[in-house]
N, C-alpha and C positions, 0 to 999 in steps of 0.2 A: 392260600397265603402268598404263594409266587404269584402267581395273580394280578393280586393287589400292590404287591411291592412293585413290579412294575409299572404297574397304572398311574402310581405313585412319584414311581422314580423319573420317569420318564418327563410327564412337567413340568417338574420341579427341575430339571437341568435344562430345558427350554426357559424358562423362567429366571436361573440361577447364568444362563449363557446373556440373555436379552438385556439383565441389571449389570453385568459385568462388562457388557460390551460399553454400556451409556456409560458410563465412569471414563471409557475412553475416549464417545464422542464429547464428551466436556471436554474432555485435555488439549482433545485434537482444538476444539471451537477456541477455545483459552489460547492455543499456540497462535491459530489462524489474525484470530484480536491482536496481540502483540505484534503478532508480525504486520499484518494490516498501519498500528498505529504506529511501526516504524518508517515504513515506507513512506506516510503521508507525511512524518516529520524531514523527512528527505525530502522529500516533494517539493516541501513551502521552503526549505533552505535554496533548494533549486531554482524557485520562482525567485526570492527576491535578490537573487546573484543575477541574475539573467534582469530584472528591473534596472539593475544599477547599471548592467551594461548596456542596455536600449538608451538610457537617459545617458549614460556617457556618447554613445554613438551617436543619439542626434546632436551633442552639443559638437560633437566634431562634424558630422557633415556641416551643420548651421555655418562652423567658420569657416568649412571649404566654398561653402559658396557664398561666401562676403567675401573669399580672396578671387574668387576668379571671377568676377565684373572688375573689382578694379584693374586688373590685369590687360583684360580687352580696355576698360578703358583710357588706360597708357598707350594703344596701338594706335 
């Protein structure tokens, strides 16, 4: 009967450890997801900050160099 109860028990906490553990890789995957879809919400805030400032940048090089020909061309 010891035996058996062993033969029994022992599985069954293999078994009972394996479904207990996956309960926690969901949570862990579930955290990873969130965290993942906050970063990339970061991300795209970051890209279109960084748009605004290339498109302001070229419009200020563009006027530096409409001022500096007319400048040579006063010399």
């Amino acid at each position: 009967m010891l035996m058996l109860a062993c033969a029994v028990i022992g599985p069954a906490a293999v078994v009972g450890g394996a479904l207990r553990s996956d309960g926690g890789r969901d949570k862990q995957i579930d955290d990873n997801t969130r965290r993942i879809e906050a970063l990339e919400a970061k991300d795209l805030a970051k890209s279109d900050i960084l748009q605004k400032i290339d498109g302001r940048t070229i419009r200020i090089e563009t006027k530096l160099e409409m001022m500096v020909p007319a400048k040579e061309a006063v010399r």
